[in-house]
N, C-alpha and C positions, 0 to 999 in steps of 0.2 A: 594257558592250561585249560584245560576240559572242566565241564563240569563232573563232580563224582556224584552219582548219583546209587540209591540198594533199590531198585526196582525201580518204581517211580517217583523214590522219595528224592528229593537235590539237596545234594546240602554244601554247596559251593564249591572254590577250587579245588581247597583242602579244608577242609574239616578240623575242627577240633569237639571229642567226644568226650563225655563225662562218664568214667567208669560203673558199671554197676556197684556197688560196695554195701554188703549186706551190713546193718544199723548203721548208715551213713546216706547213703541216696534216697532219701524220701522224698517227698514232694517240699517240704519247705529248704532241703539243703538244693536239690536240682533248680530251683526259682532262682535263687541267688546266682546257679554256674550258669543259669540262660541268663540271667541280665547282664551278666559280665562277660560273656562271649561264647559261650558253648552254643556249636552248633547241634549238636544232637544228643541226647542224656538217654538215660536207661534208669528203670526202675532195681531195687536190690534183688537179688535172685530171687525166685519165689520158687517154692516144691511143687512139684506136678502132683506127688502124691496128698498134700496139704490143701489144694486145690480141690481133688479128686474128692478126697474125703471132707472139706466144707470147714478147717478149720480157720475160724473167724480171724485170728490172726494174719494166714495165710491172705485172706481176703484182700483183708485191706490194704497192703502193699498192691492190689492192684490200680488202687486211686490214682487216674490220671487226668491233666487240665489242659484243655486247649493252649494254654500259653503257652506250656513245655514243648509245645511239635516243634520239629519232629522227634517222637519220641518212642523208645522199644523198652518191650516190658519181656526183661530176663526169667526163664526156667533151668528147672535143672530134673532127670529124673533119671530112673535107667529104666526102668519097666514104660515096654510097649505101649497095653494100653493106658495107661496111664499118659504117658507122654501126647496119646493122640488125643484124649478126652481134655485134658490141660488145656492142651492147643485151641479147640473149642470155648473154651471156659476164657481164657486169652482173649481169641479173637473178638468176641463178646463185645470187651470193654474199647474196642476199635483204635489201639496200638497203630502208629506207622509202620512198625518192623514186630517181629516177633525172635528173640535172640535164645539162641541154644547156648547152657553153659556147660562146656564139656572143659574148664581149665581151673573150676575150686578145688584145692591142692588139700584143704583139710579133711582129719578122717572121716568125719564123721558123715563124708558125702563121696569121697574118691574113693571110700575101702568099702563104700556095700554099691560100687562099680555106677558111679551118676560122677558128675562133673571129672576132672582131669583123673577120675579110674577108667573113664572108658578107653584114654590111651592106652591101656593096655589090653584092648579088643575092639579094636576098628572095626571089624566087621559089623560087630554091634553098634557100633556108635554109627556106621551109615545106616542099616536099617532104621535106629529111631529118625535120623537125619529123615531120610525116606520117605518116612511114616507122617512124620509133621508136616514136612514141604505139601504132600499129598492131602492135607486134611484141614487146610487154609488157604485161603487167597492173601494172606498178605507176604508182605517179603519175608524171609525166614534166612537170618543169619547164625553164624555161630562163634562165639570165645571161648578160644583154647590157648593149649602153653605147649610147647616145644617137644614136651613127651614126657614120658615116666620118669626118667633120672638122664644120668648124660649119657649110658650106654646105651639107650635105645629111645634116642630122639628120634624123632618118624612123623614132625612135622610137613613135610618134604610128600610123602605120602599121602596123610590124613589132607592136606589140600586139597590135593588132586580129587581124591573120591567124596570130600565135602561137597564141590563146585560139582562134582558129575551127580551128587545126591540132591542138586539142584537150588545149594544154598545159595543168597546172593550179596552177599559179603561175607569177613574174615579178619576176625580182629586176634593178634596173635601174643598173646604175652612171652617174652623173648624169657621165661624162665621155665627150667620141669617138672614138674608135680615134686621132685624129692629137693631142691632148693626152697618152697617153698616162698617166701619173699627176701629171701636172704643171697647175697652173692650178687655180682653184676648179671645184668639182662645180658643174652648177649644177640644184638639184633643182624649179625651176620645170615642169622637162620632165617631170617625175615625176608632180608635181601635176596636170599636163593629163591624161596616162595615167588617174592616178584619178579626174577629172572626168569622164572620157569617159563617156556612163550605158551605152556597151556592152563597159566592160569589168569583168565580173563574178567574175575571179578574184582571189586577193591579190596584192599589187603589194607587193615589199620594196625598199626604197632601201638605197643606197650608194654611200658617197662622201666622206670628211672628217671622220664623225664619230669625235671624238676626247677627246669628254668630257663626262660626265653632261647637264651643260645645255644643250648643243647637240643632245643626242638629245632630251630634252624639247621645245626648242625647233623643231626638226624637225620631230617625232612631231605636233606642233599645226599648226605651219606649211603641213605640206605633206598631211596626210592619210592617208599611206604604211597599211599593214596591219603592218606589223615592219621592223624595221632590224638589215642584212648590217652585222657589223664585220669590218676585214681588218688594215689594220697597224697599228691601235692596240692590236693585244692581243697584237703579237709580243713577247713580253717582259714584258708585262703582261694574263693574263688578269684580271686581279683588274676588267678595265674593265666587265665584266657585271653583275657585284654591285653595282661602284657606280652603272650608269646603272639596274640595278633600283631600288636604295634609293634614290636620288631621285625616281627617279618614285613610287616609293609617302611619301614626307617632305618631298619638296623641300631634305634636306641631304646637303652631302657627306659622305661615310667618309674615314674617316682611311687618308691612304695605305698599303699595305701597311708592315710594318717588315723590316727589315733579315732577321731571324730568317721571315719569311713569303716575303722575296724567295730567301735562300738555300735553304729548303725548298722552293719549285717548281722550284730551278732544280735541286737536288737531286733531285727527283722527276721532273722528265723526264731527266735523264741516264741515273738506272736503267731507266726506261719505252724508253730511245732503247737503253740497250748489252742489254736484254732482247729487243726487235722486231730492231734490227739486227746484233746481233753486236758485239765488242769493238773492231773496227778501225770498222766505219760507222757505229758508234753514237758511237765517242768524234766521230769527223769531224764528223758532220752537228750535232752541238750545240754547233759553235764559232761558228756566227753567233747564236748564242740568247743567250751569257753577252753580250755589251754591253748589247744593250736590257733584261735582268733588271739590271744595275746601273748604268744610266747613269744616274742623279741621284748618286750617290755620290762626295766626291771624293776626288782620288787614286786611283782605282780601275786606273789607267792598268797597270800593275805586274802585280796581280794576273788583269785582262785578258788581260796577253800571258803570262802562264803558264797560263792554262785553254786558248787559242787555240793552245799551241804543243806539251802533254803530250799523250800516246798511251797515258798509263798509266793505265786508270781509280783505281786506289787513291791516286794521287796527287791527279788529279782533286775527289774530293770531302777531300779532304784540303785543298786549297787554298780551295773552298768553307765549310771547316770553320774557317780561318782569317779568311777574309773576314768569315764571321759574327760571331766573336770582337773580329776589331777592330773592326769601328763597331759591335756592340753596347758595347761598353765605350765607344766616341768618343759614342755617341747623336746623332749627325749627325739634325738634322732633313729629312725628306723631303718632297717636295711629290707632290699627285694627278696624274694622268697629264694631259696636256694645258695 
């Protein structure tokens, strides 16, 4: 196979990417999916207009670290300039890629016509396309979804004049702005994209996959160039290494253990009170501790004491216990999916 490459970035035969996912892809969750095999991550969307306007919030989600490369830091906007001043403010912070998000299905970004509203005025969405490609050197891709609802998918289309708007990749979520995350993907629509013979950039799917064999099966199925994962790796990056190792063996890895789970979860808490400070670091990694131990039972207990402490020394102090007892219980664990 080829190398796939979004300009001049390579990111090997096939890729595996880590989804943008706003309060979830930070810098200490993205650390974790590169160690375990991601080849390329993406920062959480950030507002062009949040940007524009200097809110500190906004800012900081542009925090990126050489280790992460290659790495593309996600916008979303629907106003002109805004979208081109962004770009600027972007480039800035020197992104491998620069990614357009035209496929966020909630309202409060697709109904004032920014993320998956612009499917419903293409026109618009190549202009901003246009607008950005023109007002950066680096690669400028774009994440989208199949189209507004199921009667007017117009993925098929939006391709075509993404690639002539001179994006250089295309990551497609096989759902429509009105599914939302709900409903199978359906990546048939994927596969047309890459039957098209005019469309000559890479095309990455996403959508459901949520365990080694279904990325293989996928990966053959439908023809894709790489495959976006987004919520299969909240809680478990370990999902990179194993959909690698199957595709180079055809077996599964032995699920994480007990001792591998509390050490990530360990490891982003320090990575999270180190980027955020003591009060937003401990907050923001209390939606992480379920999915790191949910196969676990009884876990219920120690749950609501990491979800309810402010203390970080306690914090991994209860982590410390956690590991303690089912390494001594040796609870067997199942693979992700």
């Amino acid at each position: 196979m080829q190398m796939v490459k979004i300009g001049p970035v390579e990111l090997g035969e096939f890729p595996l990417l880590l989804a943008p996912m706003e309060d979830v892809s930070d810098p200490p969750f993205r650390k974790l999916c590169k160690e375990q095999g991601a080849d390329m991550v993406y920062t959480e969307f950030i507002s062009a207009d949040g940007l524009v306007h200097e809110a500190k919030n906004t800012f900081q989600k542009l925090d990126i670290f050489d280790y992460e490369r290659p790495i593309g830091i996600q916008y979303f906007g629907g106003q002109l300039d805004n979208m081109i001043e962004a770009a600027e403010i972007i480039e800035a912070k020197n992104p491998d890629v620069i990614d357009i998000n035209f496929g966020c299905p909630v309202a409060k970004v697709a109904c004032r016509l920014a993320g998956a509203g612009l499917l419903r005025d293409v026109p618009h969405m190549v202009r901003l396309t246009e607008a950005v490609v023109k007002s950066t050197k680096r690669p400028v891709t774009v994440k989208t979804r199949l189209g507004w609802d199921t009667g007017t998918i117009n993925i098929l289309e939006v391709a075509e004049r993404l690639q002539d708007a001179g994006i250089q990749a295309l990551t497609i979520h096989a759902r429509t702005r009105q599914q939302m995350y709900k409903g199978e993907a359906d990546w048939s629509w994927i596969a047309r994209v890459k039957d098209n013979p005019r469309i000559t950039i890479p095309v990455f799917g996403n959508g459901d996959i949520d365990h080694p064999a279904k990325a293989l099966d996928y990966r053959r199925r439908y023809g894709v160039d790489g495959i976006m994962i987004g919520r299969a790796s909240i809680g478990y990056p370990w999902i990179f290494r194993e959909i690698k190792h199957y595709f180079a063996t055809g077996e599964l890895l032995e699920a994480p253990t007990v001792q591998e789970r509390v050490a990530a979860a360990r490891q982003h808490l320090s990575d999270s009170l180190a980027w955020k400070g003591p009060k937003l670091g401990v907050l923001e990694m209390r939606r992480h501790y379920a999915p790191y131990f949910k196969d676990l039972p009884n876990i219920k207990q120690y749950r609501a004491r990491l979800v309810n402490e402010m203390e970080p020394a306690v914090l991994f102090a209860i982590l410390d216990e956690i590991e303690e007892t089912y390494t001594q219980a040796e609870f067997p664990l199942e693979i992700a999916g």
